[in-house]
N, C-alpha and C positions, 0 to 999 in steps of 0.2 A: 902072446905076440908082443915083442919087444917096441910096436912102432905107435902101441895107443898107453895112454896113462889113464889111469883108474880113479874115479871120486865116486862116495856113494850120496846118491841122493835120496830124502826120505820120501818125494812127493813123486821124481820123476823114477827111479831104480839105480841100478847100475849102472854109472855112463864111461865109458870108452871114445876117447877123443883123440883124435889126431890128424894132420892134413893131407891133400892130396899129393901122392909124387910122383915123379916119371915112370911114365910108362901103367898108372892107373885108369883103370874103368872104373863107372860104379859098379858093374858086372862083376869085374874084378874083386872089387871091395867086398861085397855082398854077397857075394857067393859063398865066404866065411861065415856066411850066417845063417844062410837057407837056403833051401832044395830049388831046383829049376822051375818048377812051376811057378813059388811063391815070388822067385825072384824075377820073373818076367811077367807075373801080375804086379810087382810095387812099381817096375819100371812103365808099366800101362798107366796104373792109377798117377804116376809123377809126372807123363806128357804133358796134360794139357795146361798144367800148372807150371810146370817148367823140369823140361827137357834133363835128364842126366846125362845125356850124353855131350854134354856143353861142361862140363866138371873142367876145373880148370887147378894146372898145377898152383901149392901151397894155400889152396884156401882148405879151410878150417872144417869139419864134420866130425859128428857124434855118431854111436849107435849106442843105443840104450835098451837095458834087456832086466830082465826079473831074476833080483837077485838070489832067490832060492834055483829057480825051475831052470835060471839061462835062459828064458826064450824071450825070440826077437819081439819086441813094443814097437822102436820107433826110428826112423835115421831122421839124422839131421846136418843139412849143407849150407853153408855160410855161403850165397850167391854174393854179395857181395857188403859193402860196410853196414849197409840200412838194412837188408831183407833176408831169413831165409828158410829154406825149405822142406818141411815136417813131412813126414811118409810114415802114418802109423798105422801097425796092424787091430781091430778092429772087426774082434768074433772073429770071421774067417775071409777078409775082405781087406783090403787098402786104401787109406783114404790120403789124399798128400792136399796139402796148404801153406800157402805163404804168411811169414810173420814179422812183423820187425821188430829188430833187436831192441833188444832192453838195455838202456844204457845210464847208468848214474852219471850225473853231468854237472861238473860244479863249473865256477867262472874263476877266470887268472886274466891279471893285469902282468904283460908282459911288455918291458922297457928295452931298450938298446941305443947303441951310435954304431952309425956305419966306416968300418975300417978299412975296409976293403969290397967284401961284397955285402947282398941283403943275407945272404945264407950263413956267412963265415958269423954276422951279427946276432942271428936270432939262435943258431948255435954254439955262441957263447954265452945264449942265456939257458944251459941245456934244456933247450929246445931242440923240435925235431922239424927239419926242414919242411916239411908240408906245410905250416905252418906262414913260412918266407914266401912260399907260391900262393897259399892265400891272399897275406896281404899284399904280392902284388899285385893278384886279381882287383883286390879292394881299389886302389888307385890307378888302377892301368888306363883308366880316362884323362887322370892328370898327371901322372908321372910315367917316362919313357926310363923303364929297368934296366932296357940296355944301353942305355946313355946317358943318360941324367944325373947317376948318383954320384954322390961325391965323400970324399971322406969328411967324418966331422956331420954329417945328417943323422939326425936324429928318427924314432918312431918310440909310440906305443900304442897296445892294442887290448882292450876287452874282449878277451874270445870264451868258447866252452870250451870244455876237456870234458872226454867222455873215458869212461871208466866201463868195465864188464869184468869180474872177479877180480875187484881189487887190482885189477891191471890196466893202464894207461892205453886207452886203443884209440886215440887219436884227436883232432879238434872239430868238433862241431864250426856253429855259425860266426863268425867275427860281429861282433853286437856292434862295436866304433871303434875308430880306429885315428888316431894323427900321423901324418909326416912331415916332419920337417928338412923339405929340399934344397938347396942352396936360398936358406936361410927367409924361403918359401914354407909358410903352415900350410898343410892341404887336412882335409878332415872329413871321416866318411861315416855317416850313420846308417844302422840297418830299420827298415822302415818298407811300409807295403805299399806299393803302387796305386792308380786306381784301378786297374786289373785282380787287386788283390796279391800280387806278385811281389816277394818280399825282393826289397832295392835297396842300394844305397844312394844316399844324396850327401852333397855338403851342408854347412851348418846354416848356406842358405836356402835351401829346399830346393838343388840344381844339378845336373847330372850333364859330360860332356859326353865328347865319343871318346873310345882308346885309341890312346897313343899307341898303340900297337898289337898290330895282330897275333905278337907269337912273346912269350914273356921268357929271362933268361938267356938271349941267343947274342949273335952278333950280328951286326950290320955288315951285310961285306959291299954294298955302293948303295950311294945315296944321291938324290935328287939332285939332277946336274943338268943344264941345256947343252951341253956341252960334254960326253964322255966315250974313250975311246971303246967300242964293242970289244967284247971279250971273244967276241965268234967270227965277227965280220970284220974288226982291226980299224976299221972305219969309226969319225968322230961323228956321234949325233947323241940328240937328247936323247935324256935315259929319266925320263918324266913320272920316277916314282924310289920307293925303297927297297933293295932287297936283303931281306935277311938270312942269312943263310942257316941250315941246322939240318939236322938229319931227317932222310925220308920219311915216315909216316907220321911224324909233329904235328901236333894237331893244333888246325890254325880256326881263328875265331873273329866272328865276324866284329867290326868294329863298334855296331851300333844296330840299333833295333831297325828293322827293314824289309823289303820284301829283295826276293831274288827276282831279277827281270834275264836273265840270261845267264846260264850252264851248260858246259858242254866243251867242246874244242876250239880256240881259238888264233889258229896259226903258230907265230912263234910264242904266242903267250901258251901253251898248251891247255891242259886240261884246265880250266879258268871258271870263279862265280863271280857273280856281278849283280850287288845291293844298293836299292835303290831306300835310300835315305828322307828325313826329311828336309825343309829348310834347301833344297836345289842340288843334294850333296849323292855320292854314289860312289862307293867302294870296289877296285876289283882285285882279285885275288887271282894272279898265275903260276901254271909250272906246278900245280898239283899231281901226286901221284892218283889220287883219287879222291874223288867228293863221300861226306860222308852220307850215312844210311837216311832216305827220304827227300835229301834234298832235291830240288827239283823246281823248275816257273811257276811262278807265284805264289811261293811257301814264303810265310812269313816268319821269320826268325829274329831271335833275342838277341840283344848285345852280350858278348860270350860266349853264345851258341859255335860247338864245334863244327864248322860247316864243310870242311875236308881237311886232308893231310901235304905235307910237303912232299915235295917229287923234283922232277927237273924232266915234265916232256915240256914237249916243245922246239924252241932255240932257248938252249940252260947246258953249261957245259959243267953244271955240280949242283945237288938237290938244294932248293934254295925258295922262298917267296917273292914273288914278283907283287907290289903292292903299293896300290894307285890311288889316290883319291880326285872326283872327278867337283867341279861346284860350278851347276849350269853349263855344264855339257863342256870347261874347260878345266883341264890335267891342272893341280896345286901341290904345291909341297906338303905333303902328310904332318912334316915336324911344325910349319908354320899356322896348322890349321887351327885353332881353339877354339870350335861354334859348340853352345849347346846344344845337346844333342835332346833334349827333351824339355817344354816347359815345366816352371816351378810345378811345387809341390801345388794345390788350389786353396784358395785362402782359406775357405771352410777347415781342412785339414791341418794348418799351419800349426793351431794353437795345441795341438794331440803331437803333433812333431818335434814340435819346442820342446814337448815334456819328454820327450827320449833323449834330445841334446842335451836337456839339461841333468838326466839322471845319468845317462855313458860319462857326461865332463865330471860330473859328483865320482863316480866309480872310478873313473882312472886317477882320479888324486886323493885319493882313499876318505874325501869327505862321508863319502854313505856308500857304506856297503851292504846295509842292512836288508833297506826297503824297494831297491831295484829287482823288478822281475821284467825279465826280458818276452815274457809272453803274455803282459796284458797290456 
């Protein structure tokens, strides 16, 4: 079959790889390989572990078979970059398990100046864009991507590259990271919360909210007392930012919170609303839909995707409607800069230092030696 490529291997057998494409079942798939009973006992033993019939086009699976006899061992489905899903025969029985990938993972200092965009920059360092949406992730508390950048802005970053047969399959964790903004340093280290939750902070143990809920888009209005309606032709405040981008964009809360209200909200439509610390509360309109669990008094992460872009409501094109409220009165989102979390605890301080100061050694190539990112 011309759709799988061949490697032998001496521990696992024969493997047969290739991805999924339209119009595939695993049914489908498998049925090239065994009779109907055996293939609706692996799709038994694979439910409760995870479901084949969620197989999703271009990801990646094996089947693996004995290279003398041909008979079926084992499938395997790449669920997604971290995990995935072994179904091996077993005497005469199916046994299926999750596993995570194996990945070689070395570290790269990667530099740039901004000429235009963050992507067009970190793709001149061939790099691959995923890469340009991390680090905006990284700074999206203190730098707005859709407005702030400027040509002549600088970055570099400590990240992982991960590797799987000598092939480049993508970047792990951003370990530190600098930008330099209109001739603004900002600087982000990766460091664990006291949740145990790995975080970034700046180099002085402090973390804001983001400057924006949606990374890459446009502004199409912004915070005015004064703006004519685009629906009702009439001039009144328009006491927040909206971004526009296409429907199912997935929007992110701007800071760690709990939800106090979801649900429908007149002309704002489908709308969340996060109750912050420090007096502060975020709302979020004009969703097409919230995502999976959200719900009253779920408490959610800064970054957390908390639903999608839409336009119900009064929205005459899919767009976020996006507020920030401090003591129960509407402020300009762009003028706001509170911390959003206290420092790092002084106990901790002196353990943090030593990551500032091994990421600053690594990015200017003092010691590349003796930094490990996992102790």
């Amino acid at each position: 079959n011309p759709r799988y490529t061949i490697e032998q291997d001496p521990e696992q057998g024969e493997v047969l790889r290739s991805e999924i494409q339209k119009g595939d079942t695993a049914g489908k798939i498998l049925g090239d390989w065994m009779d109907a009973n055996d293939l609706a006992e692996l799709l038994a033993a694979a439910k409760p572990v995870y479901a084949l019939t969620k197989v999703r086009f271009g990801q990646p699976f094996a089947v693996v078979r004995d290279p003398q006899t041909k008979a079926f061992r084992c499938f395997k489905y790449e669920i997604n970059q971290e995990k995935y899903l072994i179904v091996e025969k077993k005497d005469d029985r199916f046994v299926a398990r999750l596993e995570e990938i194996d990945y070689q993972t070395s570290l790269a200092v990667i530099k740039g100046e901004i000429k235009s965009t963050l992507s067009g920059a970190v793709t001149e360092q061939g790099e691959n864009v995923a890469l340009a949406i991390a680090l905006a992730n990284v700074f999206a508390s203190e730098i707005n991507f859709i407005s702030d950048l400027r040509e002549g802005d600088t970055f570099e970053v400590l990240v992982e590259k991960r590797f799987r047969h000598d092939a480049f399959e993508g970047y792990g964790r951003v370990l530190g990271a600098k930008f330099t903004n209109q001739n603004k340093q900002h600087t982000a280290y990766l460091f664990h919360n006291e949740r145990g939750r790995e975080t970034y902070y700046n180099a002085e143990g402090d973390r804001e909210l983001l400057k924006a809920p949606l990374s890459f888009l446009r502004v199409t209005s912004r915070y005015s007392m004064a703006r004519r309606h685009p629906v009702f032709g009439n001039t009144r405040p328009h006491q927040g930012i909206d971004y526009g981008a296409p429907t199912g964009t997935p929007i992110m809360a701007v800071g760690d919170g709990v939800i106090t209200n979801i649900g429908r909200a007149g002309g704002y439509g489908k709308q969340v609303i996060i109750r912050h610390d420090n007096g502060l509360e975020s709302l979020y309109g004009h969703m097409s839909r919230f995502a999976k669990s959200m719900k009253n008094g779920k408490r959610v992460r800064q970054g957390q995707t908390i639903g999608y872009v839409g336009a119900t409501g009064t929205a005459t094109s899919p767009h976020l409607d996006f507020r920030i409220r401090k003591q129960g009165q509407f402020v300009n989102p762009d003028k706001l800069i509170i911390p959003r979390d206290q420092a790092l605890e002084k106990r901790r301080m002196a353990d943090y230092k030593l990551v500032v100061h091994a990421v600053d050694a690594y990015l200017t190539g003092k010691d590349t030696a003796s930094y490990d990112p996992d102790t």
